[in-house]
N, C-alpha and C positions, 0 to 999 in steps of 0.2 A: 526265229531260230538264231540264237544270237552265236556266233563264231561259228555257221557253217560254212559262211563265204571264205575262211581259213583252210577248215579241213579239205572241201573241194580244191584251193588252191592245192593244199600239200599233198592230197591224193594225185590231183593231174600228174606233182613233181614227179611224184612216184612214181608212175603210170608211164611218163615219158623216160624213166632210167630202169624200165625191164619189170617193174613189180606189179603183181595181182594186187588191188587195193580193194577193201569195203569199209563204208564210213557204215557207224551204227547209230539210226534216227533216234535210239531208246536210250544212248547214251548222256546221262546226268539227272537220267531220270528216276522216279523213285521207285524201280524195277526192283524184285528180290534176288537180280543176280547182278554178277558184277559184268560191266559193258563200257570196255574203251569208246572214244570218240572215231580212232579208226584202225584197224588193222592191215598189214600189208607183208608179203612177202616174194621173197622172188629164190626159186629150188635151185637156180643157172647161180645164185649167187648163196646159196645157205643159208640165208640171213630172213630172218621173220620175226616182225612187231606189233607192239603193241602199242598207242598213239593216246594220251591223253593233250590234246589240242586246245593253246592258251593264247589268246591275243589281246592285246592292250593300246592305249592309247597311252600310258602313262611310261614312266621310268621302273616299274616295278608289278607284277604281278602277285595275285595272294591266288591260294589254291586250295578249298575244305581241304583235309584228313580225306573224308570219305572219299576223295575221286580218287587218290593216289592209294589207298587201299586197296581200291576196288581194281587199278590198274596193274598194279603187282598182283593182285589173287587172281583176276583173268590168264596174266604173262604165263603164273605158275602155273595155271589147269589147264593152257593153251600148250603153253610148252612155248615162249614166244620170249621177248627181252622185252618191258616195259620201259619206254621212252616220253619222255614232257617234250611236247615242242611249243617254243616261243615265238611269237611273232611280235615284234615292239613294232606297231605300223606308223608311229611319227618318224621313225629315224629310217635310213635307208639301209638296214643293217641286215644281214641276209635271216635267213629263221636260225632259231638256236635251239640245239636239242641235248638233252640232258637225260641223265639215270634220274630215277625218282633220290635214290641217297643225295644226290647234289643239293638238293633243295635244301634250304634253310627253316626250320622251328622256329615259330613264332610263339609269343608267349601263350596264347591260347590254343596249342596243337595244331594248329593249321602249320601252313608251309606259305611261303615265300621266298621270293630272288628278283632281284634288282637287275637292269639291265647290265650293268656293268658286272654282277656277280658273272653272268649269264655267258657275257663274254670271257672272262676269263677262264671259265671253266668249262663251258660248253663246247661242242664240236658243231660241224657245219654239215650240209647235205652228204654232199660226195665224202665226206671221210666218212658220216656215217653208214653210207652204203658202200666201203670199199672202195670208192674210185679215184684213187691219190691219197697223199699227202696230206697232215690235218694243214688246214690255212689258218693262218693267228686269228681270230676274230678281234683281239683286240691291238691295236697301232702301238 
């Protein structure tokens, strides 16, 4: 199960700042409906997502069409905000989480973004759940 050991991580996050989380086992799979990697919400806070879960070894992730599809038509029947979250695991860089719009088109309709894209555009845990201030991610 390749990027569970992610999702568990960014669910604990979760878990530990107030939020009901479920990761979904069926997710990237060639299911007839559309299934994020994790969902999470928290009522004390209004705020409920939807999680498509990316991690890499490299400087750059590639992402099909279809996941990011499938992650907005869930958000929308869910009633939820569709979020990408990044983990670059060489660098010590915190996760970076993004709107599916952020992502970049590649020439074959897929999507990509670059670690550096990622930071300059992304946000961090705690802004994303309300708690502070966004912190620069990038120096």
């Amino acid at each position: 199960m390749k990027g569970a050991q992610e999702e568990r991580e960014l669910a604990k996050m979760l878990m530990e700042d107030g939020f009901a989380t479920m990761r979904s086992p069926a997710s990237g799979s060639k299911a007839s409906y559309p299934l994020p990697d994790l969902v999470a919400g928290s009522s004390y806070r209004g705020l409920y997502y939807a999680f498509q879960v990316k991690s890499t070894k490299r400087s750059r992730v590639y992402i099909p069409r279809e996941s990011i599809d499938q992650l907005v038509e869930f958000s929308q029947r869910f009633g939820c905000q569709p979020i990408v979250a990044l983990k670059f695991k060489r660098t010590r860089r915190p996760w970076i989480f993004l709107r599916p719009n952020q992502l970049k088109t590649t020439p074959s309709r897929n999507y990509k973004i670059t670690l550096r894209e990622g930071l300059q555009s992304g946000i961090d845990l705690k802004t994303l759940i309300g708690d502070g201030e966004q912190k620069k991610l990038v120096e």
